[in-house]
C-alpha positions in Angstrom: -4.0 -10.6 4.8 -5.0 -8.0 7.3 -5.8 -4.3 6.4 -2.9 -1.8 8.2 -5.3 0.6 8.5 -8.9 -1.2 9.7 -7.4 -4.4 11.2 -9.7 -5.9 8.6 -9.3 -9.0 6.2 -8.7 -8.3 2.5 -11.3 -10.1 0.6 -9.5 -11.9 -2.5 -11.6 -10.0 -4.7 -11.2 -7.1 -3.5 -9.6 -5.5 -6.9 -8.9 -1.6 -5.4 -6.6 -3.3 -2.4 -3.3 -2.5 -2.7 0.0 -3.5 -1.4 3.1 -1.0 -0.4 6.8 -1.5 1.0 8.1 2.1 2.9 11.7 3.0 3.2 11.2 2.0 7.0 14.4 3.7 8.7 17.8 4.8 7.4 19.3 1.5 9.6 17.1 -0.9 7.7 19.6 -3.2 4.8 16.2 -4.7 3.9 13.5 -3.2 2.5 10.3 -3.7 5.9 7.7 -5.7 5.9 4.3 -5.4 3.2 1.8 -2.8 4.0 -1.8 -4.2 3.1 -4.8 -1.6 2.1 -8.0 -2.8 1.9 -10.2 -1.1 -1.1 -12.7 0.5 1.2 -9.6 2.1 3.4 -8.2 2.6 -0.3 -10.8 4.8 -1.7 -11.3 6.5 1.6 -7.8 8.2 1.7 -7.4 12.0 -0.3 -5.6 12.7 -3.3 -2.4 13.3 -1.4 -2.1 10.3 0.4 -3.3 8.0 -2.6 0.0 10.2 -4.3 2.0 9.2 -1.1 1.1 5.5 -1.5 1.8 5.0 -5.0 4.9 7.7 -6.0 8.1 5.7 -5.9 9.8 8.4 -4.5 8.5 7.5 -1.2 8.2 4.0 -0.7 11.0 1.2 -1.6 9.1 -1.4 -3.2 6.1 0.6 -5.4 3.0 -0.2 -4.8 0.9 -2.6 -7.0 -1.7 0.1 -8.1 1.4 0.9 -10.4 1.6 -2.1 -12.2 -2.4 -2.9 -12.3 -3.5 -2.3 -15.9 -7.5 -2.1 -15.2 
């Protein structure tokens, strides 16, 4: 897996990266492809985005920093 944002691979232990799906477009019958954020990219973005990235109000398939019980 590739980071979306840095174009760089996502280490397997990397435990702060974080997959996505977004509603893509209003033609779309299938949810789009997985986004991939790396942890450094991760803990990089401000509290907004982070909110953007993990409310299910704006992506189709919620992100796995949902799910993650640390």
């Amino acid at each position: 897996m590739k980071c979306d944002f840095c174009g760089k691979f996502i280490a397997y232990k990397d435990n702060d990266a974080m997959v996505y799906t977004d509603f893509g477009t209003s033609v779309d019958l299938v949810p789009p492809d997985e986004r991939y954020i790396c942890g450094k990219c991760w803990n990089g973005l401000s509290a907004p985005r982070k909110f953007f990235y993990t409310s299910p109000d704006y992506i189709w398939i919620p992100a796995t920093k949902l799910f993650r019980c640390d």
